[in-house]
N, C-alpha and C positions, 0 to 999 in steps of 0.2 A: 959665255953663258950669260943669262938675265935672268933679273927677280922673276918672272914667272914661271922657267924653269925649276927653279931653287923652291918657289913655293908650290909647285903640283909633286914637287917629288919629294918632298917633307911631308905632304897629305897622304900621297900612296904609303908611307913607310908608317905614316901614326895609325893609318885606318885599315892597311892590312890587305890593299889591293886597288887598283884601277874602279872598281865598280863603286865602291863606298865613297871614294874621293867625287869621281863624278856626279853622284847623288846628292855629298854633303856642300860643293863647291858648286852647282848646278853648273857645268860645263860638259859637253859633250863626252864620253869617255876614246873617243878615238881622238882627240885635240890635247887630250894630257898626254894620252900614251904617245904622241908626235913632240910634245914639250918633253918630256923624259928624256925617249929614241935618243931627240937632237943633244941633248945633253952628254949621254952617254957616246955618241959618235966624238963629240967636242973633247970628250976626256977622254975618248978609246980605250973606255973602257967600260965593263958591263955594272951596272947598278944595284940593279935587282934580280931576283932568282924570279921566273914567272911560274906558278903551277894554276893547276885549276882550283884550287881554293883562293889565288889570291898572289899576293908577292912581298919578298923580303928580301933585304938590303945583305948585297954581297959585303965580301970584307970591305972595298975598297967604297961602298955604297956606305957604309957605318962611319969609315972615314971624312966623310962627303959631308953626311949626314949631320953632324956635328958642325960643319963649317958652314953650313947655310943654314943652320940656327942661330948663328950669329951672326952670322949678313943679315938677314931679316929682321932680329931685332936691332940691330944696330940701325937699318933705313929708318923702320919704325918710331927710335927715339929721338933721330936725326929732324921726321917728321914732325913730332909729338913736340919736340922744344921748341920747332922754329913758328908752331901755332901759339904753343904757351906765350910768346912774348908778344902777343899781342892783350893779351892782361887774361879776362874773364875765358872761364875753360870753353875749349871749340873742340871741333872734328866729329865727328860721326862715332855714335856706340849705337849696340844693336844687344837687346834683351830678347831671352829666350824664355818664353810661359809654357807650360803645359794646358792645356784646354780647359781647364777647370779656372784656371786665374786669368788665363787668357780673357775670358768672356765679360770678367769682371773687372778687370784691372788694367787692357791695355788703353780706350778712352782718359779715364783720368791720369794712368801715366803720361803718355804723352801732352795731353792739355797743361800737367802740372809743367814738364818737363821744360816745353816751348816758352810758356810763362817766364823761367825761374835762369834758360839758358837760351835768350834768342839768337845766337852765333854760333849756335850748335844745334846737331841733324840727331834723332833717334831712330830706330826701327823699330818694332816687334815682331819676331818669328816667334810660333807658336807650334808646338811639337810634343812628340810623350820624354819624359824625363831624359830617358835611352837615349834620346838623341841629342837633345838637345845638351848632355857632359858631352857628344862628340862633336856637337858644336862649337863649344867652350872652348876644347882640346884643339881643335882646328882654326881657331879661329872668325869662324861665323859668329858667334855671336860673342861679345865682353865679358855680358855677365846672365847667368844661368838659375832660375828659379827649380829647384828639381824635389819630386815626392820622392822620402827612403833612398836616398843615394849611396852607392859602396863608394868607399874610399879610392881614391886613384892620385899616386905621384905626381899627374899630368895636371889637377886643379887642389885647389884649396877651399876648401869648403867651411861655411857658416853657419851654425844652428842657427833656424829663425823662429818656428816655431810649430808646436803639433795642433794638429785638426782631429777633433774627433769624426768619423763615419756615423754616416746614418742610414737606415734603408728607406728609401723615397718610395713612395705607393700613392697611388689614386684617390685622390679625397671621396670619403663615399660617407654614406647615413649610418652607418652600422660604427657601433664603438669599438675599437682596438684596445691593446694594453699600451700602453706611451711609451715603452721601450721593444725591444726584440733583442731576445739573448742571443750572444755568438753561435751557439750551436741550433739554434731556428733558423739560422738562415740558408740549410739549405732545403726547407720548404718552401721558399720561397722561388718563382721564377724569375732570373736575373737579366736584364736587358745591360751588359757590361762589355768594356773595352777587350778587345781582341788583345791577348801576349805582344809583345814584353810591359803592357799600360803597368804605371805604378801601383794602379786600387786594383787591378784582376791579379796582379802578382801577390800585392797582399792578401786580399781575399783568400787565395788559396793557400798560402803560406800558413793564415792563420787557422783555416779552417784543417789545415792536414795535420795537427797537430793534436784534433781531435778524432784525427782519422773520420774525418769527413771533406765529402766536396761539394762545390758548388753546383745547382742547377743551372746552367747558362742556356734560356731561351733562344736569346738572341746576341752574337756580338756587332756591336756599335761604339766605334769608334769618335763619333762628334757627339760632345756633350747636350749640346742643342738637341739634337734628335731622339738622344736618348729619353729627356725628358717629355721631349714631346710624346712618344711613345709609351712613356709612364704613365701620361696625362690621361691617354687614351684609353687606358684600360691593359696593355698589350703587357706589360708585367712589372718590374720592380726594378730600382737601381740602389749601388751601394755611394755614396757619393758624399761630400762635406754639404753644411748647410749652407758655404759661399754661393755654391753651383745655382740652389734653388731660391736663392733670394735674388739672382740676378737674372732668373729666368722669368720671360713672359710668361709660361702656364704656371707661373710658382703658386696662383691663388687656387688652380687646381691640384696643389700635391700636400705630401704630408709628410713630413720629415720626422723617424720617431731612431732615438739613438739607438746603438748597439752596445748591450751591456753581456758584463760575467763573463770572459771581461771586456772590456772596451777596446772597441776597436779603432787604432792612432794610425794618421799618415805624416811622417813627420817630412817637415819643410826645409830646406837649403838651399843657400847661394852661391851658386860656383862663380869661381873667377880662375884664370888660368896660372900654373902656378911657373911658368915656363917664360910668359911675355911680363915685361915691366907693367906694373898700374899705370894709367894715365888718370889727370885732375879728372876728366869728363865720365872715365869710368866710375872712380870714386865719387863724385858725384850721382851717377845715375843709380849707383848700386844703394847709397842710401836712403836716394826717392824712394827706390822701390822697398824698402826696409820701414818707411813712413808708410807708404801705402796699405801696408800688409797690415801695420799695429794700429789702422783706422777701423772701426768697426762699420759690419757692414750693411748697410738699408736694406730693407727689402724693397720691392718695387710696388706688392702686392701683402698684406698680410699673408703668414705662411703659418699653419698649427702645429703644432707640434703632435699630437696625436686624434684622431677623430673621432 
């Protein structure tokens, strides 16, 4: 057997099938399912149960299972020590943003990052919360920026801090009230993220509670578009004022809070709770904990109400 083995069939059993592994390891799904196969021939023995939702680890695949969590992190620290001694933290991490901080924060993380650790590599992958804990969980990314997160055994999670919503509209001549109460908003037409996004899940969470739902115009997935579309006239978004102060059209829009009561999307950092910390994760994780408690410029003045 070989680590690549070990690690495609540790991904199918955390993510609950060949398709999800594929998607979240971006490798072909018929090249894991032959990494597995050969695995299972070598041990003669079967792995996984396959159905059509997916696959789960026979008894003898639970047994497995366990022992190539610990080959893997053992390579890992084997790795991890023999970089450490070369003094100053090294190796590659890779941060996961959602689209909202994405668009604001991965420039200066990285500028700050390269500055502060020049014998060390970053990424930034950018994705909705959803995926980016099965990121975490998998290993694609280190450390995990996520909106409203459920608890999971698999990572360890850090309050960081909550964001009020605001409804974003079209800057126009006519005066508005500078707020919009929770239950106004479903007069309003929503240009919002398609399910499972953190703010359409909220949104409606919130608003069913009023036994109300949302109007969704249009779903839109890229934050950028979104607003552009706001700009235009074409309807309204629910979104933090980060969003809009990093936006080009931000001199075209109008950010007025949601109140009675206010509407919160709270912030957390996952790190996984399964692999060891490394210096460079630590490290990166509290970059981005600096980045976060900076406040933020706008590009363009932004009003608050029209």
């Amino acid at each position: 057997m070989d680590l690549k083995q070990l690690e495609y069939f540790v991904a199918v059993v955390d993510l609950g099938g060949f398709s999800h592994a594929s998607r979240l390891l971006r490798v072909a799904q018929p090249a894991i399912s032959r990494q597995v196969r050969g695995l299972e021939v070598e041990l003669r023995q079967n792995l996984l149960l396959r159905n059509g939702r997916g696959a789960v680890p026979t008894e003898a695949g639970k047994r497995l299972l366990d022992h190539a969590r610990s080959i893997l992190l053992q390579v890992e620290r084997a790795r991890r020590e023999v970089d450490e001694a070369k003094g100053a933290p090294v190796g590659h991490v890779a941060i996961g943003l959602p689209p909202t901080l994405a668009l604001v924060l991965t420039a200066p993380i990285v500028r700050e990052f390269r500055r502060r650790y020049p014998k060390a590599t970053v990424s930034i992958v950018e994705g909705l919360s959803v995926n980016i804990l099965e990121w975490v969980v998998v290993g694609r990314a280190d450390v995990g920026v996520l909106y409203n997160p459920a608890p999971s055994p698999a990572v360890e999670l850090l309050p960081l801090l909550e964001e009020e919503l605001c409804l974003i509209g079209p800057r126009t001549s006519r005066r508005k009230a500078a707020s919009v109460r929770l239950r106004e908003l479903p007069d309003y037409p929503l240009i919002i993220p398609s399910r499972p996004h953190a703010i359409r899940t909220l949104v409606e969470d919130r608003l069913a509670t009023l036994a109300l739902r949302p109007q969704v115009a249009l779903e839109i997935d890229a934050i950028g578009a979104i607003l552009e579309l706001v700009a235009e006239g074409q309807g309204y978004a629910v979104l933090s004022p980060r969003a809009v102060h990093s936006s080009d059209v931000g001199r075209k829009l109008v950010a007025r809070p949601i109140v009675q009561p206010s509407l919160k999307s709270s912030l957390a950092m996952a790190v996984s709770a399964q692999r060891p910390a490394r210096p460079i994760q630590a490290a990166a994780s509290e970059l981005v904990r600096e980045m976060l408690a900076r406040p933020v410029a706008p590009r363009r003045p932004v009003a608050s109400a029209a």
